[in-house]
MARLUM-899660 format. One record per residue (C-alpha): z, y, x; residue number from 1. Coordinates in steps of 0.2 Angstrom, whole numbers, plus 5000, padded with zeros to 4 digits. Layout:
BEGIN
R    up  north  east    k
R     Z      Y     X  NUM
...
# end
This chain:
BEGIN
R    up  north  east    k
R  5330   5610  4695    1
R  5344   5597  4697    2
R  5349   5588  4683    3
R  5366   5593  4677    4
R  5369   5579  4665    5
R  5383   5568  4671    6
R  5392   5554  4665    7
R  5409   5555  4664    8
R  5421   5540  4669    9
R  5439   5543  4664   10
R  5446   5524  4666   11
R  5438   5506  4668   12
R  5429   5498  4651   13
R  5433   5517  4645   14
R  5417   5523  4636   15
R  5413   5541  4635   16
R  5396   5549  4628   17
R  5383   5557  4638   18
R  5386   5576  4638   19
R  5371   5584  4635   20
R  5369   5602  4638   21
R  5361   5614  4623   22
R  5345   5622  4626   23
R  5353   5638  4628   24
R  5365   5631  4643   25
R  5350   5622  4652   26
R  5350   5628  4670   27
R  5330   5636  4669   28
R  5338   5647  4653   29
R  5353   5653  4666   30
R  5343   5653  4682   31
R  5346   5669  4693   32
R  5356   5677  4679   33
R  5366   5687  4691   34
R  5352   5691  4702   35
R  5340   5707  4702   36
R  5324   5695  4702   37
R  5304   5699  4699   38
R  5307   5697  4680   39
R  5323   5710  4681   40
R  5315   5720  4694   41
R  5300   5721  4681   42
R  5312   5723  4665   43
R  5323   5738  4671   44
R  5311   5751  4686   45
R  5296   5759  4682   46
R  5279   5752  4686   47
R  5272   5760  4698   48
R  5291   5757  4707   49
R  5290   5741  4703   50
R  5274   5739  4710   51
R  5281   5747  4728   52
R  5294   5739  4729   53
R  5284   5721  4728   54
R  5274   5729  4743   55
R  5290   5730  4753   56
R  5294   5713  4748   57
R  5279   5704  4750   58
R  5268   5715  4763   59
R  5283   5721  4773   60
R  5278   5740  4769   61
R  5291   5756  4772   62
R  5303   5760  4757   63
R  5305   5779  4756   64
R  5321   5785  4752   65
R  5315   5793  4735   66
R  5307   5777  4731   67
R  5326   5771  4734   68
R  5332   5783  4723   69
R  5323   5774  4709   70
R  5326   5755  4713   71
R  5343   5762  4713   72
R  5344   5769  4699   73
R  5336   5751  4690   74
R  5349   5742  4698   75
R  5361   5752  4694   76
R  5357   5752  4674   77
R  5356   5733  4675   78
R  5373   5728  4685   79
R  5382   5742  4673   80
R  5375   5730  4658   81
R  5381   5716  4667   82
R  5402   5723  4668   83
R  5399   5730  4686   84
R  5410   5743  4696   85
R  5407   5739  4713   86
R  5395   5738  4725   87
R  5396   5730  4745   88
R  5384   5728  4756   89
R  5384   5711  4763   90
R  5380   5703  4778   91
R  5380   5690  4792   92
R  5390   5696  4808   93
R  5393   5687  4823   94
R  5410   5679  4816   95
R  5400   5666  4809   96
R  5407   5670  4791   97
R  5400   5686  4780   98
R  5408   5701  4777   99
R  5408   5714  4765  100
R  5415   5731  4762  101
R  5417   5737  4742  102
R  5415   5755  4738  103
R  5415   5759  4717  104
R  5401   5767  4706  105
R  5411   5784  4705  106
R  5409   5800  4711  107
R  5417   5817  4703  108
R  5406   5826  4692  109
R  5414   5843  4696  110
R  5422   5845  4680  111
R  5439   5836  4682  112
R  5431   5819  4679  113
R  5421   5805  4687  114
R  5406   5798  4683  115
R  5396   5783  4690  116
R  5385   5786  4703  117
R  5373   5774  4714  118
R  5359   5780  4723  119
R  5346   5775  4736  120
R  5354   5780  4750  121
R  5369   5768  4744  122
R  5357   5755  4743  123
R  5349   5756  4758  124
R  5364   5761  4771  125
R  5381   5761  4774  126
R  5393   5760  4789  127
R  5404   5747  4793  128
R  5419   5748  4806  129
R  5406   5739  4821  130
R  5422   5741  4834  131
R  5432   5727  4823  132
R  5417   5714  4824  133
R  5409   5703  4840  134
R  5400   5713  4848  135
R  5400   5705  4866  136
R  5402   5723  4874  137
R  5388   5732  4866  138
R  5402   5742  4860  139
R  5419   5749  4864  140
R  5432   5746  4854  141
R  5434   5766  4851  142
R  5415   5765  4845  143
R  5416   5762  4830  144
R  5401   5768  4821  145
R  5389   5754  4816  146
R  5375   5752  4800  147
R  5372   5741  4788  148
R  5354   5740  4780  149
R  5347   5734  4763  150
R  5335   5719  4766  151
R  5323   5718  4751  152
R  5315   5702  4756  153
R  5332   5696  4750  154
R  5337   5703  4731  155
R  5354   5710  4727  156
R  5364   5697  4716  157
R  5383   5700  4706  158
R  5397   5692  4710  159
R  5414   5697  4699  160
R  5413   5715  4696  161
R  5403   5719  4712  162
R  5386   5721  4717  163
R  5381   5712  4732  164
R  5366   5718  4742  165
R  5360   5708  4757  166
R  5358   5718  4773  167
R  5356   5717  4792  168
R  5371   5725  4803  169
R  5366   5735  4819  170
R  5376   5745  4832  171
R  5375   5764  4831  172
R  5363   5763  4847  173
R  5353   5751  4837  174
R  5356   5733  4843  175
R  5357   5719  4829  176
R  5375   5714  4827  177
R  5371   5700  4815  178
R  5362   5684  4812  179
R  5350   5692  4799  180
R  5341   5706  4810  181
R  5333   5694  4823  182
R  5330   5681  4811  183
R  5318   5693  4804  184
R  5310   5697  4820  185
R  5307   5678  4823  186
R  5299   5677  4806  187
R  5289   5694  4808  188
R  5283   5683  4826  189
R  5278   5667  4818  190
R  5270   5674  4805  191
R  5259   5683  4816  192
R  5256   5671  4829  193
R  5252   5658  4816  194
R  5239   5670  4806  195
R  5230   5671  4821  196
R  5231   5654  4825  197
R  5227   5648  4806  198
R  5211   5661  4807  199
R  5201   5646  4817  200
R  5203   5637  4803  201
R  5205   5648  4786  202
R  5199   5665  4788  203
R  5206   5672  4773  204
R  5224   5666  4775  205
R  5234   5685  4775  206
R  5252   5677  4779  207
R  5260   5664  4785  208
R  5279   5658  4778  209
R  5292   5649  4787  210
R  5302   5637  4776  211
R  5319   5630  4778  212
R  5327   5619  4768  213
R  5345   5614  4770  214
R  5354   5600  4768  215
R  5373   5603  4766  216
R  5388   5591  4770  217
R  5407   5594  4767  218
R  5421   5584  4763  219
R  5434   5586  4748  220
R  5454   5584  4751  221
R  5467   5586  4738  222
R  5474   5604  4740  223
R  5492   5598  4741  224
R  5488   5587  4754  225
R  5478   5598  4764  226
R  5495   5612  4763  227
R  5504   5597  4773  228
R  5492   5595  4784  229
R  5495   5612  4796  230
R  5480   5606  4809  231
R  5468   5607  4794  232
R  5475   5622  4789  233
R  5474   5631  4804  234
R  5459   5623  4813  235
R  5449   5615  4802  236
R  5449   5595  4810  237
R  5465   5581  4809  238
R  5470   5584  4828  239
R  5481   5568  4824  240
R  5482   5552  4813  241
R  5479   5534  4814  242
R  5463   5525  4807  243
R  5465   5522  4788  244
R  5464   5503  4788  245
R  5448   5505  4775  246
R  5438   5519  4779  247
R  5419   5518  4780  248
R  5416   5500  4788  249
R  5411   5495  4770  250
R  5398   5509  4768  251
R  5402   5508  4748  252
R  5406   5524  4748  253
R  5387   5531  4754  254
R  5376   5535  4735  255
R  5390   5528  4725  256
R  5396   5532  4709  257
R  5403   5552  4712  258
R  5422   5552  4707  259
R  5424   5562  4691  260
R  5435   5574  4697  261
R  5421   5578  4711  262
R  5409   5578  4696  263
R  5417   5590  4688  264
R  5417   5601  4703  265
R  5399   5599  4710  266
R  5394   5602  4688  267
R  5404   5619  4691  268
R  5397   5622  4708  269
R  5379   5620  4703  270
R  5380   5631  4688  271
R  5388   5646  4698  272
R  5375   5642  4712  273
R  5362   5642  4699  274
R  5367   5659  4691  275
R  5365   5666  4709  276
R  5348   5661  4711  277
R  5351   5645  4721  278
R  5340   5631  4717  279
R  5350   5618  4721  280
R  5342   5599  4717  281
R  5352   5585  4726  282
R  5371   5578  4725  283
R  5377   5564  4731  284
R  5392   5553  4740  285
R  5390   5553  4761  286
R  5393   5542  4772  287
R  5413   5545  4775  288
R  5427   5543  4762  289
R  5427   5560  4755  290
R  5409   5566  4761  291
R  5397   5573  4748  292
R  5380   5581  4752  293
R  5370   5596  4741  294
R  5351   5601  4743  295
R  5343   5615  4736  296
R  5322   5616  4733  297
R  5314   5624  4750  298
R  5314   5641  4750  299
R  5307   5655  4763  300
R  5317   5655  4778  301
R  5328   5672  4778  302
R  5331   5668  4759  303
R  5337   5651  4762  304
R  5349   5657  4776  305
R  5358   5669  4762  306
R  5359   5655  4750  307
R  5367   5645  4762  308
R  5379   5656  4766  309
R  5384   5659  4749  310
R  5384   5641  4745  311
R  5396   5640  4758  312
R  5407   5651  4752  313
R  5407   5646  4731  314
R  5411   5629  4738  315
R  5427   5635  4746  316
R  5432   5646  4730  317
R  5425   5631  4718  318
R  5433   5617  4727  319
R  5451   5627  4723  320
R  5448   5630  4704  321
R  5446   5609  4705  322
R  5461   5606  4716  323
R  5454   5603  4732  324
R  5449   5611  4747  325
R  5431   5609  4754  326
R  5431   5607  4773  327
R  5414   5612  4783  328
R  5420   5607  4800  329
R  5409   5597  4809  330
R  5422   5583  4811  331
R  5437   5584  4803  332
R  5443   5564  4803  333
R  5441   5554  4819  334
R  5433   5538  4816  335
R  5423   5542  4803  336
R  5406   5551  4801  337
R  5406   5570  4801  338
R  5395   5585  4792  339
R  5379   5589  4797  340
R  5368   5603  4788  341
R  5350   5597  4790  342
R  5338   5610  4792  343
R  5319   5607  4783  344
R  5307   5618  4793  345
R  5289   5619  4789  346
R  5276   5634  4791  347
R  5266   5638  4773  348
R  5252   5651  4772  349
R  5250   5664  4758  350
R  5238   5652  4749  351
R  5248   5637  4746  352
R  5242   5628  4765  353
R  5257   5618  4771  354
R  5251   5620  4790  355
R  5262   5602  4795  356
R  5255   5593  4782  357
R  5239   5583  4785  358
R  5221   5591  4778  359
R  5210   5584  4765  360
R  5195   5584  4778  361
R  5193   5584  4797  362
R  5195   5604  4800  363
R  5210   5601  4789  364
R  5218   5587  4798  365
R  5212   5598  4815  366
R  5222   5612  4809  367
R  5238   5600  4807  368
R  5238   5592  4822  369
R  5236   5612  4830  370
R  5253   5616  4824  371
R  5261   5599  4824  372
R  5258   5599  4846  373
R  5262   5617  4847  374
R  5278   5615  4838  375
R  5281   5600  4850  376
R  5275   5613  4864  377
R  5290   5624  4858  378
R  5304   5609  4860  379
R  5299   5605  4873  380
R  5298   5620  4883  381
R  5316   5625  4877  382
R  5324   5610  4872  383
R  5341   5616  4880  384
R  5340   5630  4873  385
R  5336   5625  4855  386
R  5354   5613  4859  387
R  5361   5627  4862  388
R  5357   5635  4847  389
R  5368   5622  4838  390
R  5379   5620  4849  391
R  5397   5623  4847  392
R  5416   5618  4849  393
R  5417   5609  4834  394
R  5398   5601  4833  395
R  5401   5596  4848  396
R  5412   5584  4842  397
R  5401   5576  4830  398
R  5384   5575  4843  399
R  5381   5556  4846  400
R  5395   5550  4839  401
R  5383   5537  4829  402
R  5380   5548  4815  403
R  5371   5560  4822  404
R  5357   5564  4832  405
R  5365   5563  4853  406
R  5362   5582  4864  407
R  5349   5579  4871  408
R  5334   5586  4861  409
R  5317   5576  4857  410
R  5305   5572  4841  411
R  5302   5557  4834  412
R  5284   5558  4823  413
R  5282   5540  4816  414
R  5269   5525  4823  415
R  5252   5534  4813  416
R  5255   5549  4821  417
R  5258   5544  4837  418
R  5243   5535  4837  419
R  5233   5549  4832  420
R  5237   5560  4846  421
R  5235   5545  4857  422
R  5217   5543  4852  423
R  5215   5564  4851  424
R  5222   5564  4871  425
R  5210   5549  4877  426
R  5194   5553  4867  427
R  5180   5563  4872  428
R  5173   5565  4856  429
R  5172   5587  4849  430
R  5173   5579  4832  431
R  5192   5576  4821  432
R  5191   5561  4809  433
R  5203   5565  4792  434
R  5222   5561  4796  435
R  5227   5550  4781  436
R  5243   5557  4769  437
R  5252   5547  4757  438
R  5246   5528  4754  439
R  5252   5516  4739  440
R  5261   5502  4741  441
R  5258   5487  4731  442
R  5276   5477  4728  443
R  5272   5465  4717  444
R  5284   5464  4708  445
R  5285   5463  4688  446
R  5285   5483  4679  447
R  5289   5490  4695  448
R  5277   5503  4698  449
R  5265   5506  4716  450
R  5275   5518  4727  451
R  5267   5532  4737  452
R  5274   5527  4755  453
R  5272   5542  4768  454
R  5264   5543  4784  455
R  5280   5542  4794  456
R  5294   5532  4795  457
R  5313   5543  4800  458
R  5323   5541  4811  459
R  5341   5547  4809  460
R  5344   5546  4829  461
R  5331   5559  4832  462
R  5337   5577  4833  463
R  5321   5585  4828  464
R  5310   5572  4816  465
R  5292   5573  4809  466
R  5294   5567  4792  467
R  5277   5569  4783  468
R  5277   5587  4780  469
R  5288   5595  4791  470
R  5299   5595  4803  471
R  5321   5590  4802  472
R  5333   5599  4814  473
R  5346   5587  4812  474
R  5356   5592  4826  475
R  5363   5607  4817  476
R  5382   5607  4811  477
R  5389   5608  4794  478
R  5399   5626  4794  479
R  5386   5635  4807  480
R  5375   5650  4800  481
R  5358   5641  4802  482
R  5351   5656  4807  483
R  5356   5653  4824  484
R  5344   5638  4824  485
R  5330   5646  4815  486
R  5329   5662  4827  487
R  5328   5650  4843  488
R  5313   5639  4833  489
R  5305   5650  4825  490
R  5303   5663  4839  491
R  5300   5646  4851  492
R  5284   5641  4839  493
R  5281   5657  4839  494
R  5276   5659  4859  495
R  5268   5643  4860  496
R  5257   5646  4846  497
R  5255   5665  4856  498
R  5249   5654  4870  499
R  5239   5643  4862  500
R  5228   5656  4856  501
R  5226   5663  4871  502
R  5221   5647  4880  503
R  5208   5644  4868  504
R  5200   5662  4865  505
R  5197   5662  4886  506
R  5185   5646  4880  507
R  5179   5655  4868  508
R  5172   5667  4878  509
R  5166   5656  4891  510
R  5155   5649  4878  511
R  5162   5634  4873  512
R  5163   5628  4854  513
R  5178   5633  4846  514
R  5183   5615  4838  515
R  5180   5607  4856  516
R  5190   5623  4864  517
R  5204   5618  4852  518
R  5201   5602  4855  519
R  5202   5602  4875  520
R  5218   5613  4876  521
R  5226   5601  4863  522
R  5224   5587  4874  523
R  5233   5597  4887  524
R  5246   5601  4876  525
R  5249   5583  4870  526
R  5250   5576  4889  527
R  5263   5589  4889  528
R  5274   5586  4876  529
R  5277   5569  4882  530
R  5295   5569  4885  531
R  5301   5577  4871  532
R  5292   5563  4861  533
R  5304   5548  4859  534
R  5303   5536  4844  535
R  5318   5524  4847  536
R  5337   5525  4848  537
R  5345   5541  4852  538
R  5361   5533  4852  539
R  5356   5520  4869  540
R  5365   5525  4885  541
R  5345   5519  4892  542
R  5339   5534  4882  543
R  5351   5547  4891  544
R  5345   5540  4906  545
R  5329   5540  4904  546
R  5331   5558  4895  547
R  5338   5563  4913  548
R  5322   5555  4920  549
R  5310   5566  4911  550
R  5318   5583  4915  551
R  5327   5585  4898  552
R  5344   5593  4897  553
R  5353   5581  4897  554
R  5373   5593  4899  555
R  5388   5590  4885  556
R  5398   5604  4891  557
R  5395   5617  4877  558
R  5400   5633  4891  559
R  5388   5628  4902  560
R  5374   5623  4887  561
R  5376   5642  4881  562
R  5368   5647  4899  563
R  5351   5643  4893  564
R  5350   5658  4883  565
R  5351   5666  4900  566
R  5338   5655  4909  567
R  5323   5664  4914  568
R  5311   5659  4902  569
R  5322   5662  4886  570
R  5323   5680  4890  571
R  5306   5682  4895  572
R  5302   5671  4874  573
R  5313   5685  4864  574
R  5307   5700  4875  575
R  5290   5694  4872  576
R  5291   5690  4854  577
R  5303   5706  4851  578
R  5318   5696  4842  579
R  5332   5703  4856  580
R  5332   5711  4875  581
R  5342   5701  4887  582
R  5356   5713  4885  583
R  5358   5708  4869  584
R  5357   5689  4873  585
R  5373   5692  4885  586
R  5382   5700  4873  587
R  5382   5686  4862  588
R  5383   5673  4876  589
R  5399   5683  4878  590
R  5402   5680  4860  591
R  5399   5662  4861  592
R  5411   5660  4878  593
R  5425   5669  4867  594
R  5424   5660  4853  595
R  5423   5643  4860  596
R  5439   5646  4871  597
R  5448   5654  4855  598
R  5445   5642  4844  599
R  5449   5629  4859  600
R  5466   5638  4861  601
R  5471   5640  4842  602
R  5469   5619  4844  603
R  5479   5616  4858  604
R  5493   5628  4850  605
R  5492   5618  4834  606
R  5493   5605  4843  607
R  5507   5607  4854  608
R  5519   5613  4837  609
R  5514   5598  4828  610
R  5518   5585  4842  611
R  5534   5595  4849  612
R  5541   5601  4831  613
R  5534   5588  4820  614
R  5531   5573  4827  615
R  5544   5570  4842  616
R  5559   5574  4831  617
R  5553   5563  4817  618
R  5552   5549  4832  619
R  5565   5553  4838  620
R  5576   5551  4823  621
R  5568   5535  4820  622
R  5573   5528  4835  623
R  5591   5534  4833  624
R  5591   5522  4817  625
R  5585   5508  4827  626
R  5598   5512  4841  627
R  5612   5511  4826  628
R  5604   5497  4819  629
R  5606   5488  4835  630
R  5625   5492  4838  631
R  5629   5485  4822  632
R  5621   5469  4823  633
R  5629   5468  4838  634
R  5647   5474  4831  635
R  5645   5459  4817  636
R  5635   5443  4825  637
R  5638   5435  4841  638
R  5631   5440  4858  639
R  5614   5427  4860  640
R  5613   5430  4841  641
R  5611   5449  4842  642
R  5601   5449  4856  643
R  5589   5437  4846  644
R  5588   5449  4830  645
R  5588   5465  4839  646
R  5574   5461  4851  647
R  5560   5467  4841  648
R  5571   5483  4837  649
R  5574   5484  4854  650
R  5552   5484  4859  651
R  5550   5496  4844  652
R  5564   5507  4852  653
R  5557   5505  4870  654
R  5537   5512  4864  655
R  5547   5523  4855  656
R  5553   5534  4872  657
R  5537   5528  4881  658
R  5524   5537  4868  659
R  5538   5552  4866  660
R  5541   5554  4884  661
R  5521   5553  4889  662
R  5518   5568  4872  663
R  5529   5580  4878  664
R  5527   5576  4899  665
R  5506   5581  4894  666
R  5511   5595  4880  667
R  5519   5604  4894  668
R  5505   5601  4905  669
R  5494   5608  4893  670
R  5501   5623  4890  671
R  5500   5625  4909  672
R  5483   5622  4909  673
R  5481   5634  4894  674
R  5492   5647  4907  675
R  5481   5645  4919  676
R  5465   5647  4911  677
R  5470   5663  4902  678
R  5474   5672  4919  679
R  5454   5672  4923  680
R  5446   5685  4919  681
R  5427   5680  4916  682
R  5423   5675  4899  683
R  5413   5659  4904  684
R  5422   5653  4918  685
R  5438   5655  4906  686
R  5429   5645  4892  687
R  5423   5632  4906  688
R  5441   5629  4909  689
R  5447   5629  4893  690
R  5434   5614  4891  691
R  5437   5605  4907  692
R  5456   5607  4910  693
R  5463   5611  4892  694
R  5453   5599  4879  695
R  5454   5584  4889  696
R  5473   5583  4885  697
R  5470   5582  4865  698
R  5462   5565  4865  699
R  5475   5556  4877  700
R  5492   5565  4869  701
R  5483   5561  4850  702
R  5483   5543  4858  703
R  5501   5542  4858  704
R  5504   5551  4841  705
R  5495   5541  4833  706
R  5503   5525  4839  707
R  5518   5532  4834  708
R  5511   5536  4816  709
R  5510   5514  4814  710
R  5530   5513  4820  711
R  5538   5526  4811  712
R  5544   5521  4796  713
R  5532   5529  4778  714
R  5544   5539  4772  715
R  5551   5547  4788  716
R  5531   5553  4793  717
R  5528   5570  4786  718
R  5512   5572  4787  719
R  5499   5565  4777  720
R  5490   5550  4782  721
R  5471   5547  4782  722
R  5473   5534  4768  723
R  5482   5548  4758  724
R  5468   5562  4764  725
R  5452   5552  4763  726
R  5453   5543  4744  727
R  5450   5554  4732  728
R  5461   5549  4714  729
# end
């Protein structure tokens, strides 16, 4: 559990005491309070309901609606106990928010009065309006019947007076609408395709687990500011605004001491996250002014993706109880680093085995290098398609910008490893020596203590890293549902474990021992993962080039990067694996298409208010200041005099017309572009456009602004200023 002792720092040489939280407050005595858990699920159903529902949970068996009835009726018990009148299902739609619909624990008792009522079939189902969510024309928007469904695997938590129950949302034809229902699907594939594949080398293993731990970044503004700041408000990013003349070059910022204020807010944070069953362990200052990062402890995949979403969501209503706002775009300051959420993916079996970590003997370390090549078999088979997984119109701004991984996909896995699978690929040998773990390291150095080094070195240019016991999707952005991610890599690992086993069984049955048949494919297999394996720097311009060389994709256009959803073998992956039909797949291509070119227009209309009502009248009084200025130096001194005092005046007035008169010469020219592009019908050629023709303008007409920003005089700018947004006080 994280630590929630803080030191508090009012003023310089101001001392204050160490706030030590009672044993009642500490967080394993609050843990999960508002959650429906084992222990509550235990406490408040009957046993042999109890014991059901664990078989749903764990084995995945059908829930019968009278066994429902009883769950509901044990949750209902405890969330009235705990001050509850509502209940919502809530899920993950394509809007890339949550949603939730609250109905109250009443119904008439046909004797004038009401009584409250909650029973398994409100558990289990309800029906949301699906004509007013994404849908990518799977519906009609007079169709408006679509289902929501309990997902046990995840349990039912309170937040306020409502109930929240996790579901999946699907059409009324039946196609998943959300994130949640084919994220289960990929999981349901892995774990079946890594069973099997695990059998070879422990028979008993039941299940195997995907794992996903996340790593969140977000920035803090003052909430006044961020009101001033109409481009934040709106869009999420500074579409203008000059370099702070101290921002990150001093990289004092990165593990420093968290500012009380922020203190105070990640303390509050924690404790509501911790109440909801979010185990979160890791705080701490990011890179950029204003950057901060929280980690919970690694949980199973689908559960982790609802916690994340959560989190997402107490940060935004936290951060305004503290007087900020939290933002979770991808970048919202130019020049400085953006957010990132790290995804933490391993495979675990029922029995404790962590399959990408190295064995204790040589069937073990067999069994590690098995899934550590298949999952490289996965990258590299659909290495544009897993970019395009995190792909988006904001991340897209934050990819190999030097604090980030570039878009172009490949896997670093540290010196030992790479030598292992060098030796594996060039021996002959049927036998697999023990792959060492953790080794100490002796400092020398008076009272400090050997340190346990691991096997790998990281590397933060590398999109998807081997570090020691499992892999790092680094590539994916702060403020996307990761579940995007995870349904490409999961149901990816998924068919190249599928293949794997196939591959070696047909040895199998030529005869051939099954360690050498392991062995023989896995040499294969590591000849061809050679281009997705790259251990320098992601960030060299000889890397895109050489990336180019080895048949990677190599495309930046985040329209174009959405096609390989559509490629050939992506459809034939998810139709194989079962996760979604390619129909589905172009429905929510159409989705991605529309929401990059909306969220692209909503910029450019921003952008074009602010430069033509904000900025170009601000300037433009300035410069009618200067002009006056100049007339009257001219009215009291002499003519050669004048002239010498109003030059500068008269070059500040002079760039004055020549950034105003370049801003609103491109604003109109982008709002043409913007007419043109909405004239087209298709919803990928109009997003194309919007990225070739409409985008391109933001960076040259922000050019101007921003000079303009360093003449206008302070007090005359009315919009905050990077060193006013990104200092925390």
């Amino acid at each position: 559990m994280a630590n929630l002792r803080f030191n508090v720092v009012e003023k310089a040489f101001e001392k204050k005491a160490l706030e030590i939280k009672t044993p009642e407050e500490r967080p394993s005595e609050y843990f999960g309070k508002y959650v429906f858990n084992q222990q509550k699920m235990f406490q408040y159903l009957p046993l042999d309901v109890y014991t059901k529902l664990r078989d749903v949970i764990d084995n995945g068996s059908y829930l019968d609606l009278e066994v429902a009835d009883k769950v509901a009726a044990g949750i209902k018990k405890w969330a009235i106990s705990m001050g509850v009148t509502h209940c919502t299902h809530w899920f993950q739609p394509l809007t890339e928010g949550t949603a939730e619909k609250h109905d109250a624990f009443l119904e008439h008792d046909y004797k004038g009065g009401m009584i409250e009522e909650f029973t398994g079939k409100e558990l289990v189902q309800q029906e949301p309006d699906a004509s007013s969510f994404p849908s990518g024309g799977i519906r009609c928007t007079f169709e408006a019947r679509g289902y929501s469904a309990w997902d046990p695997s995840s349990p039912v938590f309170i937040i306020g007076d409502t109930l929240m129950i996790p579901t999946i949302f699907i059409s009324y034809t039946g196609e998943a609408l959300d994130y949640k229902a084919p994220l289960k699907k990929a999981l349901a594939a892995v774990n079946k395709a890594a069973t099997e594949v695990c059998h070879y080398f422990n028979p008993e293993v039941k299940k195997v687990q995907a794992n996903l731990g996340w790593e969140q970044e977000y920035f803090l503004v003052d909430e006044g500011l961020y009101a001033a700041r109409p481009d934040l408000l709106l869009t999420g990013r500074s579409l203008m605004g000059h370099d702070s003349a101290k921002n990150q070059q001093m990289e004092d910022h990165y593990f420093g001491a968290i500012p009380t204020r922020v203190a105070e807010f990640m303390k509050d944070l924690e404790i509501q996250a911790l109440e909801l069953g979010i185990p979160c362990k890791t705080r701490h200052n990011e890179v950029a002014p204003n950057q901060f990062e929280l980690a919970p402890i690694y949980e199973e995949c689908n559960l982790a993706v609802d916690h994340n979403m959560l989190i997402m969501s107490l940060m935004r209503k936290v951060a305004r109880k503290h007087g900020f706002r939290c933002l979770l775009h991808e970048k919202p300051f130019k020049g400085i680093n953006g957010s990132g959420k790290h995804c933490n993916w391993s495979l675990a079996t029922d029995n404790g085995i962590l399959l990408h970590a190295p064995g204790k003997d040589a069937l073990g370390s067999l069994r590690f290098i098995t899934f550590v090549v298949e999952t490289l078999m996965a990258v590299h088979k659909h290495n544009g398609l897993l970019k395009a997984s995190i792909m988006s119109a904001s991340n897209q701004h934050r990819l190999g910008a030097n604090e980030a991984p570039p878009a172009i996909i490949s896997s670093f896995l540290g010196k030992q490893l790479t030598e292992v699978l060098k030796k594996i690929e060039t021996s002959t040998s049927d036998t697999m020596e023990t792959i060492k773990g953790k080794e100490k390291l002796h400092l020398d150095i008076p009272q400090i203590p050997d340190l346990s080094i691991d096997n790998t070195d990281r590397n933060r240019t590398s999109p998807f890293a081997f570090t020691g016991n499992r892999f790092e999707f680094r590539a994916v952005g702060a403020q996307a549902n990761c579940a995007a991610a995870m349904i490409v890599l999961n149901t990816a690992v998924a068919e190249a474990l599928t293949d794997f086993k196939a591959r070696v069984d047909q040895l199998i049955a030529k005869g051939i021992d099954q360690n050498a048949a392991i062995l023989d494919i896995l040499r294969k297999d590591i000849k061809a993962i050679k281009p997705i394996h790259f251990e320098g720097n992601g960030y060299s311009d000889e890397w895109k080039a050489e990336a180019q060389k080895r048949g990677l994709d190599c495309e930046t256009s985040c329209p174009i990067i959405y096609d390989n959803y559509l490629s050939e073998s992506s459809v034939k992956m998810f139709e194989d694996m079962n996760v979604m039909k390619k129909y589905e797949l172009e429905a929510r291509n159409e989705i991605k298409w529309d929401t990059f070119t909306k969220k692209i227009q909503i910029e450019a209309r921003v952008f074009g208010d602010l430069a033509m009502n904000h900025v170009i009248p601000i300037a433009t009084r300035y410069q009618s200041m200067l002009i006056d200025n100049v007339h009257k130096v001219a009215d009291i001194f002499a003519k050669e005099e004048a002239q010498k005092l109003n030059a500068d005046n008269m070059a500040l007035i002079s760039k004055i017309s020549l950034h105003t008169s370049y801003i609103i010469e491109h604003v109109h020219k982008m709002v043409e572009a913007r007419k043109v592009a909405n004239k087209v019908e298709d919803t990928r050629e109009k997003a194309i456009l919007y990225h070739d023709k409409v985008a391109p303008f933001f960076e040259s007409i922000r050019y101007h602004i921003d000079k303009l920003e360093l003449i206008v005089a302070d007090d005359m700018w009315t919009l905050p200023k990077y060193r006013e947004l990104l200092f925390i006080r």
